[in-house]
Structures are given as C-alpha cells and as structure tokens.
N, C-alpha and C positions, 0 to 999 in steps of 0.2 A: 504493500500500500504506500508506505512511502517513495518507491520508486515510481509509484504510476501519480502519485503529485508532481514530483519532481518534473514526471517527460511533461505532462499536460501544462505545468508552469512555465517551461523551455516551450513548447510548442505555442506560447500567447506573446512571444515573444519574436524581434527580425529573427532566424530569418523568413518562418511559419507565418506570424501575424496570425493566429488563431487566436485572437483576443479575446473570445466569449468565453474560453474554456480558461480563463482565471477567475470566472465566478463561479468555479465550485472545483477549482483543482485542489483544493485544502481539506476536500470530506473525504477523501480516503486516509489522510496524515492523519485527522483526528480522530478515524476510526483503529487506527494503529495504537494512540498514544492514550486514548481514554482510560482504558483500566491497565494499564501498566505502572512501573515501577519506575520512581523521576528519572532514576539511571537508564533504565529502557526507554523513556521517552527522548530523552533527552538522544540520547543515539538512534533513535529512527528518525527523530528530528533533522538530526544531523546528516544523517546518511542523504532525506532527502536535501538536503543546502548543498550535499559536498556532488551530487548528480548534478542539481538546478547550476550549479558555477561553473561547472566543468562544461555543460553545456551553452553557456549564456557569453563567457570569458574565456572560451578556450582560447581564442586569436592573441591573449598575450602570451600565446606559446610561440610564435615569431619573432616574440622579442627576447624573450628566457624564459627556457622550460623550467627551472628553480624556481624561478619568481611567479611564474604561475603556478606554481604547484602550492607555494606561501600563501599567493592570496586565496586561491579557494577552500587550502585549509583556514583559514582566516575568516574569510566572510561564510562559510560553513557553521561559524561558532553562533550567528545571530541567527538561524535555524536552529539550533540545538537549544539556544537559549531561551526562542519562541514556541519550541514541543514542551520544554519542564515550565514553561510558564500556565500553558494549556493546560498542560498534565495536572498541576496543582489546581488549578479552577475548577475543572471538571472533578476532581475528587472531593475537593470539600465543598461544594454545591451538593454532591451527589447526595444527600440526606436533608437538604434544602428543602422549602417547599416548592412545586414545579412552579409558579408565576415567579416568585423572586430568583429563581432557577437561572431563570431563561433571558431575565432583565439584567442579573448579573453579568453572564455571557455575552450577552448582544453588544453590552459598553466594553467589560474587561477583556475580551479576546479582540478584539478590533485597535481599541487603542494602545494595547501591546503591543503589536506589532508594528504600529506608528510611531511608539517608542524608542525599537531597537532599531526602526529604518532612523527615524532623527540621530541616535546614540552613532549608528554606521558611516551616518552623512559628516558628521565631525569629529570624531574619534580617531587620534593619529596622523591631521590633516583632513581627514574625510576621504570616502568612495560608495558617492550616493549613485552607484551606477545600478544603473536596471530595477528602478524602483518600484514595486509592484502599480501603482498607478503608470506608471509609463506603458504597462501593456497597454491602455486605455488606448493612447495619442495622439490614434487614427478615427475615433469614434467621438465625434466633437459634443455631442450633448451632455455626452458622459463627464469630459474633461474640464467644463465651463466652469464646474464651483472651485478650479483653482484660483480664480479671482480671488478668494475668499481663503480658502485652508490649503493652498499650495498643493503640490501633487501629493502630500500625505494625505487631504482629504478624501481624494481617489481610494487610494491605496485602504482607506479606513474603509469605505463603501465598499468594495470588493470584500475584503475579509469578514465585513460583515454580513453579509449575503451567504457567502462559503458555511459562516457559524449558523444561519438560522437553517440552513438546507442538511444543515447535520443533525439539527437538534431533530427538525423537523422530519427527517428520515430515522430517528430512533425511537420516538413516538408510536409512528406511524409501524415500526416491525413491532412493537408492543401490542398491536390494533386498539392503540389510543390516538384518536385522530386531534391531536392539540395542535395545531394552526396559530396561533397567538407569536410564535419567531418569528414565522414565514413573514405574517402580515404586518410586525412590526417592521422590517426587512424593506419588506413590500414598500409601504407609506415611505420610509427614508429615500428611497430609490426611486418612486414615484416623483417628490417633493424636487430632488435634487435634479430630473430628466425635466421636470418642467421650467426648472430655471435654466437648467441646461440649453431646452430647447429655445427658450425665448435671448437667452442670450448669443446661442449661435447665428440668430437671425438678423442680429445688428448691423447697422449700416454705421460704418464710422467715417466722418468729413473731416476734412481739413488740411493741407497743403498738400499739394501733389509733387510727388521727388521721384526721378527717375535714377534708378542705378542700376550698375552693371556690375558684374561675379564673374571673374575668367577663373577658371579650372584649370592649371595648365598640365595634370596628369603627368608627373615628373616620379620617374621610381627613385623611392630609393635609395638603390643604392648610385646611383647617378646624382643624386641631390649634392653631393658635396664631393663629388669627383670633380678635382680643378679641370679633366680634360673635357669635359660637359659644360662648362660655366657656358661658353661663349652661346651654346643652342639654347641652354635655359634661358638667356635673357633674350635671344633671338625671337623665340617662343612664346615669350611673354608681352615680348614686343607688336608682336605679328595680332594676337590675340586682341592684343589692346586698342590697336591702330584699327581691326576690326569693328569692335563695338564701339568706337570712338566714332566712326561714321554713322553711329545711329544717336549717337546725340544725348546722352547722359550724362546728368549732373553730377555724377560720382561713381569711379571705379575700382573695385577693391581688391586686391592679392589674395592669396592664400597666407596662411600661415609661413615663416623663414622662406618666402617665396624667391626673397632677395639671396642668389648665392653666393654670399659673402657679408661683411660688415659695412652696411650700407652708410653708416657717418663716417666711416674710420677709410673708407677707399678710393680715395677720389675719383679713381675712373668708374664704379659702381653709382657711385653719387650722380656723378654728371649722364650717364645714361640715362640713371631713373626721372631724376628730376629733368633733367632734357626734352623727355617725353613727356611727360605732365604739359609743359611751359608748349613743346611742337601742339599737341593737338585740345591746350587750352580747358586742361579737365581735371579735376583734384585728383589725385591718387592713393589709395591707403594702401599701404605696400607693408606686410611684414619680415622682418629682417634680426638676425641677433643682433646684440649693441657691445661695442667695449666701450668702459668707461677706466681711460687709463690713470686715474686717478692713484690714490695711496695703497689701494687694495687689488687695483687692478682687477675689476669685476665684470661679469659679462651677464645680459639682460637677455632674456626672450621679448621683443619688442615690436610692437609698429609704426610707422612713420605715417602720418597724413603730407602728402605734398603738396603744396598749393599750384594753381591754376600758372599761375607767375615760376614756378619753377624751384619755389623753398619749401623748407622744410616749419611747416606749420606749427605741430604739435609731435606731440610723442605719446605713446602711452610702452611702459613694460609691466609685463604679466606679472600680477600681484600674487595669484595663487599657483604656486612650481607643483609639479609631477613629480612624488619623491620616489627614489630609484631611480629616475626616470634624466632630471632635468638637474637633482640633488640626493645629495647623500644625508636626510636627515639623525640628528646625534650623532656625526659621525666617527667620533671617539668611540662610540659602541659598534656602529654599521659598516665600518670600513670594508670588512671582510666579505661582503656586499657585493664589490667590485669585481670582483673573482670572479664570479657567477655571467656577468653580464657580457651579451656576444660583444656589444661595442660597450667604448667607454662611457660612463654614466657623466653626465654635463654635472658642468659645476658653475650654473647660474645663480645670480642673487634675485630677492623678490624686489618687485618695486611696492613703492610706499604709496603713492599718488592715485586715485581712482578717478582717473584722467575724463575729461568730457570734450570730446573734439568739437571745435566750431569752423564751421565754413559757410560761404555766401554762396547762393542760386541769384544769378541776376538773369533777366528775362526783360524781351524790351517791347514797350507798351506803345503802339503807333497813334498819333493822333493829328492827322491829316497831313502836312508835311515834314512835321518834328517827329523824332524817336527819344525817347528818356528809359534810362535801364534803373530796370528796379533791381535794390537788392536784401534779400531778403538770409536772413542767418539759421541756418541750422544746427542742432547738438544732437549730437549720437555718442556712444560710448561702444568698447570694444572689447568680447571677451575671447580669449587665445587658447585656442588647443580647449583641453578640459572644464576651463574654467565654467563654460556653460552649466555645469550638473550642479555648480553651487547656487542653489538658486537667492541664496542671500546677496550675495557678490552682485547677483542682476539689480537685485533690486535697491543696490546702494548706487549705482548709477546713475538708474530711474529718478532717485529723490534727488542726485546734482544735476538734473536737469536735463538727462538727456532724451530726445525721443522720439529715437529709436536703437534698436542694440546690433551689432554685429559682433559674429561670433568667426572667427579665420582659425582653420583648425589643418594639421596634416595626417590624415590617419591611412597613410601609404606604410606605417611602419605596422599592420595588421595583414596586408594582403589581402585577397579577393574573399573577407569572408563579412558576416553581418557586424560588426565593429561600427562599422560607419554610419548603418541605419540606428544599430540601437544609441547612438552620439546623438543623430537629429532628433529624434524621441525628446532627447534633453531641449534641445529648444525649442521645440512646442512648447513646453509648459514653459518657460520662460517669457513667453511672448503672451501666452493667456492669463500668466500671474500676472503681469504688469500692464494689459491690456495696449501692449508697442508690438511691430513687427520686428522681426528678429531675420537677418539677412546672413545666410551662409556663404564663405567662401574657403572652400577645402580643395587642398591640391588633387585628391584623386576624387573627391565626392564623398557626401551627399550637397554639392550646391544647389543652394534655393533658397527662397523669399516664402516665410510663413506670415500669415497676417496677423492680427490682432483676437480671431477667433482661435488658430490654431492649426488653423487649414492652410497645406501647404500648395502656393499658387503658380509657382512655377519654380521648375530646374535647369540646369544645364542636363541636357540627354543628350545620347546619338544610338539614332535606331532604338529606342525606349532604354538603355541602359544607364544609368542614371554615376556609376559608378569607373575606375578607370577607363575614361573617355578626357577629351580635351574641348574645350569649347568657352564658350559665355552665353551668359542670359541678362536680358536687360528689362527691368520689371520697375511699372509705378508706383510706389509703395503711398501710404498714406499718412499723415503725422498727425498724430492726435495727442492732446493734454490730459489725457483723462487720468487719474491716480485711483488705485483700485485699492479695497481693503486690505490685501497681501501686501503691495507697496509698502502701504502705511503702515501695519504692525506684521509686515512679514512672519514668520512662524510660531504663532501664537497656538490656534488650535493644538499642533503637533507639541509643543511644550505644556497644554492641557490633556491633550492623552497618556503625555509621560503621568504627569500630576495622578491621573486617573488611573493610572496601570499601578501606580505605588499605591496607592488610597486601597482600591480591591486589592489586594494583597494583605493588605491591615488589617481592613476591616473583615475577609475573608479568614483569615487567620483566627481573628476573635471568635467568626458563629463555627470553625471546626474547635474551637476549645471547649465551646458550652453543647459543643452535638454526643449527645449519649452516644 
C-alpha cells in the first residue's frame, strides 16, 4: 500500500500530469499505517517518500549520484514523519466519539502535513520542490485560493479530501454508512472551486508590455567550453536581432546566458551592450559577476542593459543552490566536494532585493507633431531556483515590482521532467501575487504565465516545448493589485503548524483520560 501511494503521487506529477489521482493517492498509506506500531508507520511512511523522491528527483542523478541519493534519503524523512504523525491521530481518536473522531482528523491530518511541507521549504536553506499543491498547477480553479494561503492551501485541500475518503471508506466496510467526512470534505472543496472559479474568470487591465524570451538551447557541456564562446554569442545574437524585428519593449536571456564575466570582459561587454544600443531595446542578460574586491567574490547575477547601451541595474541571486552554487558550513561539508562530477561554485549571496526600472516610450501623433511618451516600469528577477521560494517573490512584489521574471538553466538535468516540474513553481508564484511571471530558461520550459496561472505562450518547435532554440514575444499585462498572500505571505501555513502542535496536546490529554 505504501508503494501504490507512492506511484499514484509520482504519476500526478511532470512527467504523467495525472493530477486527479492526488486526491486520494494517501488512502492506501493510511490504510497501511492505521493500526500499526509508530515504528511501522513511520517506515511504511517512509518507504512511501523514499519511492515518491526517487521518482519525482531522480534527474539530480546527472549531477551526483551521492547527492541524490542524500537528498531523497533526506526529504524521505518528512514522509516518515507524516505516517507516525497519522499513526498517532488515528490511535488515540480510535476510542473517541465518531463526530469529534472525524472533526479531529479532517483539521489534524491536513494541516500536518502543511506543516512539514512549511518545516521542508526552510529547513537547511529550504527544498520546497514538488509540493503536493503543485500537482494542482494545471487545473486553475483549483489553484486560485493561493491568492490567499499560498500553495500550502492546495496542498491542505488535497490531503484533506484523501482523509475524508479514508474515513469514509472505513465506515462504509463496517456497513455504517456515516457520510459527515465526505460532506464536510465536500463543502470545503465546493466553497474553494467557486472562488476558484470566479477568480479564474478575471479580466485584468492595465498597461500593455510587450516582451521577448530567447531560448538559446546551449548544452552543457559547451556552456563554458572557451572553444564555443564565439557560437554562443553568435546565437544569441542571431536570436535576438530576430525578435528585435518584431518590436519589443524588452528582451531577456536565460540564466549565465553570458559566456563569460560580462562587467569584468571588455570584449563580452561591448558585444552585449552593443546590441542592446544596435537595435534600441533593453536587454536583461544573465551573467556570473566578479567583484575583485578584498575577498575576491563571485555573484550569480543579471544585468539589465539599457536601450542606450549601459548597464542599468544589476541584480545577484540572493538565495544560492547549496552543493550546488556553495558549500554551506563548510568546515563540516568540505568533504562534499569529493563527490561532485564538476567542481561545486563558490558564489557569494547578494544582499539587495533589486527592483529593475526601465522606460517604454511610444509616440503619440497628433496631426503634424509626434511627442514620445514615457512611461516607467519595475519588474524584479528570480535566478535558477529561487522561484520555489515563494516568500522571496513576494518580497519583491511589496518593492514594487510588477511583474516577476524568473531566468533559470536547467540543461544540467537533461531531457527528463526537471524543467516542467520548475514551471509548476511559477505558477503559483504568479497567482500568489496576482503578477505574471515571464520564463527564460536556456533549454526550456520558456513562457509567459498570467496573473490567473495559465500559461499563455512558449517558445516550441514542432510542439516540443523543451531542448529546442527559439523566442517568443508575448503582451503581458501590468497590474497593481496586492493580494492577501503578498500582504501577510505565509500565515495560514504557520497556523497549520500552530494547529498540528495544539492536536497533539490536546490529543495526548483525551488518550490519558480514555479507559
């Protein structure tokens, strides 16, 4: 039983998208762990997490088989610790009366597991990857009350549905037909689809931005071969000079799109910003930084270029990839390195939660005069990972920006779901904060999602959404709206915690007084 939650969870996931079958992939787990013993639950618990990861994360077996094998014994352990949480509910209920039975379960098993996704998402740095709301991410009515309770609200809603179809199938083998789960179940899911629905149907106004997303599909291991430089910016060049004929107010790179240290190289410099100033169009280009400073430190960074041919703004990635980008504790982790095929970076974080501004001028005829108007826009920028922290989005959001772009490279995964289940993450980013959220990933998934969550266009070729080369140039819409999540970002999920420690308490008390 715990292996058939397990597949059925991996199958509601890229690269299956069988989304439906996460509302009740959890009734075979909790038919495993009901009457067992916390050490049994807790291991079939586990067993299912250490399948669901292996299946979900394999792809960081491209980068290190150790390191993958670390983290899904790792994130296997919030499985195991959400089977002996169940395990303990269901037994000291078990002599409960059946209504407060079922009232207990429907809050305590739900917001536990919202719990240990919140504990997972910052614990260590955080790896809120593949959070059971994200199977959602294609199914928008579903998705809408992240406005509200982020994608743990999701995440609450599924699990809660999974508990009442348990209870309500145990009932029911009894031939006691109690329905009072279901239908509480029911109502929540009800309540939340009609908001859903009414909010997917929104029309949002207000300035129209045209932008462009080159893809330049660059393997690799060619990304930082010096004897490739010269094709990559050929390539990127060709791309750009392309969409540059269709007339966009802004173009954006992928992730280290730049092969090279783009302040630090003067001939890199002058290419880029070259091109910007030739065909008159702002650039956002990401690039590493050296800052040869006293420490001599190097940044994961992007550059906005301006229209004029300078260098605008900057933003470097606040939150690093550890193993990955750094070696966190490294007095204790060094031995780390060993492990890893290529050498582990040794970036610094930036401090700055940078808000780029740039002008759209557009020129407004009126009989034989022309006056250019111009108007300012702010976007913000998250690099590689940073999307899955949804706090991070939403600290940008309140400086003003609006709208998000995310530049990611996930060519260091290969042709496997890695990159869908990454876009997932910015959907919900885009519906917490009610801004569209603009991809630009060297091998893909690039695309423009809107402000509902729907994603409106890609780069493809011949429908393949993924290693291909290309651009997409899409209208997006800028709106001011500030939504609940903005404003007190992860509040719910910090009241499920609340609510998963409380029943445990309180739970604890009525099995001391149960004869």
């Amino acid at each position: 039983m715990p292996v058939l939650s397990a597949v059925l969870l991996i199958l509601s996931f890229p690269d299956f998208n069988f989304e439906f079958l996460a509302w009740f992939a959890f009734v075979p787990l909790f038919f495993a762990i009901e009457k067992k013993k916390p050490s049994e639950a807790f291991a079939a618990a586990y067993l299912a997490g250490l399948i669901f990861f292996l299946g979900t994360v394999y792809w960081l077996i491209h980068v290190t088989l150790p390191g993958m094998i670390v983290v899904v014994l790792y994130l296997a352990l919030y499985f195991g610790l959400f089977g002996l949480a169940c395990n303990y509910f269901l037994r000291t209920t078990h002599n409960a009366q059946r209504t407060t039975k079922s009232y207990n379960l429907l809050a305590a098993i739900p917001a536990t597991w919202v719990a240990l996704e919140l504990i997972r998402s910052h614990f260590m740095t955080g790896f809120g990857w593949n959070l059971l709301g994200y199977s959602q991410s294609f199914t928008l009515p579903v998705i809408q009350i992240a406005d509200i309770t982020g994608a743990y609200g999701v995440s609450f809603l599924i699990v809660l549905v999974n508990i009442a179809i348990f209870l309500t199938i145990k009932e029911v083998k009894r031939r006691d037909y109690y329905l009072k789960p279901l239908a509480i179940a029911a109502v929540v899911v009800f309540i939340c689809l009609y908001y859903g629905t009414f909010r997917a149907r929104n029309v949002f106004t207000g300035e129209k931005l045209r932008v462009a997303v080159v893809q330049g599909n660059i393997p690799q291991l060619k990304k930082w071969d010096p004897s490739f430089r010269e094709d990559i910016l050929k390539k990127y060049e060709r791309l750009t000079r392309e969409a540059a004929g269709e007339r966009p107010e802004l173009i954006i790179w992928p992730e280290t799109s730049v092969p090279g240290f783009l302040e630090s190289e003067p001939d890199l410099l002058e290419r880029v910003t070259g091109l910007a100033k030739e065909i008159r169009i702002p650039i956002l280009a990401g690039s590493p930084r050296e800052d040869p400073g006293l420490r001599c430190a190097y940044y994961n960074s992007v550059d906005l270029i301006s229209e004029d041919g300078k260098i605008s703004g900057r933003y470097d990635k606040v939150h690093l990839v550890p193993f990955g980008e750094y070696v966190p504790l490294k007095f204790l982790f060094s031995f780390v390195e060993n492990f890893a095929p290529s050498p582990i970076g040794d970036f610094s974080a930036g401090t700055e939660y940078k808000v780029f501004g740039f002008f759209i001028r557009r020129g407004v005829k009126d009989e034989d005069r022309t006056w250019r108007l111009a108007k300012k826009v702010k976007f913000s920028c998250l690099v590689c990972f940073e999307d899955i922290f949804p706090d991070l989005a939403r600290q940008f959001i309140n400086r003003g920006a609006s709208f998000l772009v995310n530049v990611t490279n996930d060519a260091w995964f290969g042709r496997t779901c890695a990159a869908y289940q990454h876009a997932e993450a910015s959907v919900f980013r885009a519906v917490e904060n009610r801004v569209n959220v603009v991809r630009a990933a060297n091998t893909g998934v690039s695309c423009f999602i809107d402000q509902r969550g729907a994603i409106a266009a890609t780069v493809e070729l011949r429908g393949q959404a993924t290693f291909v080369e290309g651009y997409k140039i899409h209208e997006i819409t800028l709106t001011k709206t500030r939504t609940l999540y903005s404003l007190y970002g992860d509040v719910f999920a910090y009241i499920c915690l609340l609510v998963a420690v409380a029943f445990i308490i309180i739970l604890k008390g009525i099995k001391w007084r149960t004869p």
